[in-house]
Structures are given as structure tokens and as C-alpha cells.
Phi, psi and omega in degrees: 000012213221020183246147168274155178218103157314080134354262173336306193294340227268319191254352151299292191313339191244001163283346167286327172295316187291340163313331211261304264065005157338103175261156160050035154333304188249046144272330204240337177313116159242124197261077178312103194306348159260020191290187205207112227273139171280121174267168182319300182346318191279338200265344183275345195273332165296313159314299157353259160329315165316265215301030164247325146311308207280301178335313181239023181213000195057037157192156175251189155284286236112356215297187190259344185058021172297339178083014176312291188301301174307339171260331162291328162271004155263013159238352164310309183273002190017060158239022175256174175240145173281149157302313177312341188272265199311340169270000179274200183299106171283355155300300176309290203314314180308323188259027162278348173293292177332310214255328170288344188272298175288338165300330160341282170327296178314304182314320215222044219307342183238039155260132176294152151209107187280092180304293182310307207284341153296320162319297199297295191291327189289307163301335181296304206277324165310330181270346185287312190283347222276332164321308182274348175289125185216176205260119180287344159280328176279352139322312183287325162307253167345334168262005190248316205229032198243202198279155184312157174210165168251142180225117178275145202207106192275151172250209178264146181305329169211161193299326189288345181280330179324150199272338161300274173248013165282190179293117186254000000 
């Protein structure tokens, strides 16, 4: 629950695998129904930001510009959105999409956003994940204390991006 997720990037990233040979990908895939979804929006507002750091201190973090940091501060602020929100009522999940885009818009005046067209794609990739989607603590309960399993547990990509001891 506590990982962000880039739809797009998530099925770009295993089509390529499946190329590689990566089989039953999304057999084994588990989505925790509270992760917290990066929308594009999230990915120009990072980008945003640097070139607003570098403008105004002469230097950025570095970040990946994945949009990660801007999707973590919409769950801070619990204005973001869950995979649960998108697989619930997709009229509510739109305008809480709305209402998170245009504060976006307020902050950053020359961010674009094709509010529908993200919409279109954001429903699609719901009926694609709703399989792989599970309530991920109680997944985790069960695989800690069910029969042994091995469990991978993603982290951050490099130490400075971390939110803790990383570059602040």
C-alpha cells in the first residue's frame, strides 16, 4: 500500500519483458488496492518542479521525474488517488481526477492536462489490473504467517531520493 504505480509505465515495462520471455506476468502480479496511482499529470509536475528548483536555488534533486514525489504529496495531503477509487465508482474517481488536475493547473499555469483522455485510458487499465488487484495488508498477513513464500519488497531506487535520508 504504501507504492505508487504509473499504469502505463507498469504495462509498457512487462511488455517488454514479455518480449524478453517473462511469462503469466499478471498471474503472479499483486496490486495492493491502496497503492496510489501516478497519474501523467504527476509526471509534468515533477519535471515542473526541478526547473523551478534549478531557477530558484541554481540546482535540482535529480529526481527521475516518474512523477513519484508529486504523487506522494497527494497522498499526504489525501487528495490522491487509489487503485480502490479507480476500481469503485468511476463517476466519483473522475472528478476526484478533476478536482486533483485543476488544483495542479492552479499551482503550475502552463500545465496542459488532457483531462478526458486520461480518464479513457485510466478506465481501460481498470478492467486490465482488477484481476491482480487484492486488499495488500491482508495479503501480506497471510503470506507472513500462511505457509513459507518468498517476498519481493520494492524500495526506493537510489538512497538520495528517499524521503527520510535522502536529498531534502
Amino acid at each position: 500500500n504504501g507504492v505508487v504505480i504509473h499504469l502505463p509505465g507498469l504495462f509498457e515495462e512487462a511488455e517488454k519483458n514479455e518480449k524478453k520471455g517473462l511469462k503469466d506476468w499478471e498471474k503472479r502480479l499483486i496490486i495492493s488496492d491502496r497503492a496510489h496511482i501516478v497519474c501523467d499529470f504527476h509526471q509534468a509536475v515533477d519535471g515542473l518542479q526541478e526547473v523551478q528548483r534549478q531557477a530558484q536555488e541554481g540546482k535540482n534533486i535529480g529526481t527521475t521525474k516518474k512523477g513519484i514525489g508529486p504523487t506522494y504529496s497527494s497522498k499526504a495531503s489525501r487528495t490522491g488517488l487509489r487503485v480502490c477509487d479507480l476500481l469503485a465508482d468511476f463517476d466519483e474517481f473522475s472528478t476526484r481526477f478533476k478536482n486533483l488536475a485543476h488544483q495542479y493547473q492552479s499551482m503550475f499555469s502552463n500545465l496542459e492536462i488532457d483531462i478526458d483522455g486520461q480518464l479513457k485510458k485510466l478506465k481501460m487499465y481498470a478492467d486490465k489490473i482488477r484481476p491482480m488487484v487484492r486488499d495488500g495488508v491482508y495479503f501480506m498477513y497471510e503470506a507472513l504467517h500462511g505457509s513459507p513464500k518468498k517476498i519481493l519488497v520494492e524500495g526506493a531506487n537510489a538512497a538520495l531520493l528517499d524521503i527520510d535520508f535522502g536529498t531534502y
